[in-house]
N, C-alpha and C positions, 0 to 999 in steps of 0.2 A: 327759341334756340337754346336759352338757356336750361330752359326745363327736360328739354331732351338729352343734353349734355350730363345733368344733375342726373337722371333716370339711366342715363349708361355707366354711370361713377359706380351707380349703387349695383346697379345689375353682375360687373366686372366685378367689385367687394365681394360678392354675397355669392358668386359663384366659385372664385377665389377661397373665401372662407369654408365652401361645400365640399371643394377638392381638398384641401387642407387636412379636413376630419376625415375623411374616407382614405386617404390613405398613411395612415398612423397605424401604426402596428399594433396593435392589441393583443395585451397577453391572456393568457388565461387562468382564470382563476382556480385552480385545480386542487390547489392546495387550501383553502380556504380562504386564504390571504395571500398573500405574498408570493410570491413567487421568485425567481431569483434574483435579488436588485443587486448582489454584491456589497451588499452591506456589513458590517460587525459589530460586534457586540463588545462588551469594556473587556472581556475575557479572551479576545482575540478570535474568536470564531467566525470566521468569512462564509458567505454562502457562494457557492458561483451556477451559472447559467444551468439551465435543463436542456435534456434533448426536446426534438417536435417528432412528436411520434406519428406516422402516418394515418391521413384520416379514415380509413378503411379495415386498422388495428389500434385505434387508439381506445386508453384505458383511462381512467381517471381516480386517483385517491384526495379525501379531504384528511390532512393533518389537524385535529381542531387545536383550539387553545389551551394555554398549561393551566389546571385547575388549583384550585388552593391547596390543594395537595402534592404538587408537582406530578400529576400523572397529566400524560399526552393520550388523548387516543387518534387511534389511526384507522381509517376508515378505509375500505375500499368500495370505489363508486361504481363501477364494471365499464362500460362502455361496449363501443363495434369488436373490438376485438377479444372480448373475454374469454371466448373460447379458446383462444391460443393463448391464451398466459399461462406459462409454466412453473414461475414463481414469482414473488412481491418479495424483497428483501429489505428491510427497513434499518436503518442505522443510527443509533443516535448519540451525537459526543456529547458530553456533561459538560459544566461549565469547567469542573477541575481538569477536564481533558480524559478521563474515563469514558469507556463505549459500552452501548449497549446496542445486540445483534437480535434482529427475531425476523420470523417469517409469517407475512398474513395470509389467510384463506386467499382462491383466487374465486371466491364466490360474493357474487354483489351482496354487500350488506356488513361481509364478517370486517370485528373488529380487532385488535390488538392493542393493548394500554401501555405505554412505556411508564419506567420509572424517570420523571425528571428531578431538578433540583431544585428548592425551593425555597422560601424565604424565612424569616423568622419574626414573626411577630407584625410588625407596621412596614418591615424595612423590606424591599424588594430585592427579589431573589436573582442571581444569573442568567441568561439567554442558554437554553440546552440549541444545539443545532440538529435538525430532523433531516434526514436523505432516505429518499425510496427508490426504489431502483424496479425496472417491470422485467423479467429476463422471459423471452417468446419461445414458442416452441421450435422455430427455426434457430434458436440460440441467441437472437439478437437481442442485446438489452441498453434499457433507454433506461434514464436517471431521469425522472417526472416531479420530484420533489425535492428541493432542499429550500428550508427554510429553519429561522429562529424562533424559539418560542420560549417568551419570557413569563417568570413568574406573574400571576395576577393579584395585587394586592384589593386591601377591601376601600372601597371608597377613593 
């Protein structure tokens, strides 16, 4: 009796634990990292929440990491709907609070380099804040990336 008691403990756990993981939301990783956690930086730069773009136009861009240089690049990754992307509009505030605007290809692969800011020496640089924005040919536009991206120092 008891072993069957002990076999249904475990059964209820382990199914319990199953439903648990399957229904967690999972973000996607789009941007290479991060996605929008609402986080900030010492410079006060906030990121907030992205749209969910429909899965039947949805578009994907990777933001990669700030290199020693402070250059960001930004990638677009195409996806279901590339044919309807009208424009990629990228944004990116500095850590002094300066913007910089540009527009990417809407062709899978092209790239764009931002200027970010960046460190000096051993000492690490500011958080720049990155937004992509996808504007459709029906006019609708989705905000698919905002994220921080910190100087990388060596070692």
């Amino acid at each position: 009796m008891k072993a069957s008691t002990f076999i249904g403990v475990i059964f209820l756990i382990s199914c319990a634990v199953a439903v648990a993981g399957c229904t967690s939301s999972q973000s996607t990783a789009t941007t290479g990292s991060t996605g929008a956690s609402g986080t900030s930086s010492s410079a006060g730069l906030a990121t907030s929440p992205t749209d969910v773009m429909p899965a039947n136009i949805a578009v994907t861009v990777t933001v990669g990491e700030k290199n020693y240089l402070g250059k960001i690049p930004v990638t677009f990754d195409g996806g279901q709907g590339q044919v309807n992307v009208k424009k990629i509009d990228i944004t990116m505030t500095r850590a002094d609070g300066s913007t910089q605007t540009a527009t990417v290809g809407s062709n899978k692969g092209d790239v764009f380099t931002l200027d970010g800011t960046r460190g000096s020496g051993s000492q690490t640089g500011q958080a720049d804040r990155v937004q992509v924005s996808v504007t459709m040919n029906n006019g609708q536009t989705y905000k698919i990336a905002d994220v921080l991206r910190e100087y990388r120092t060596r070692g």
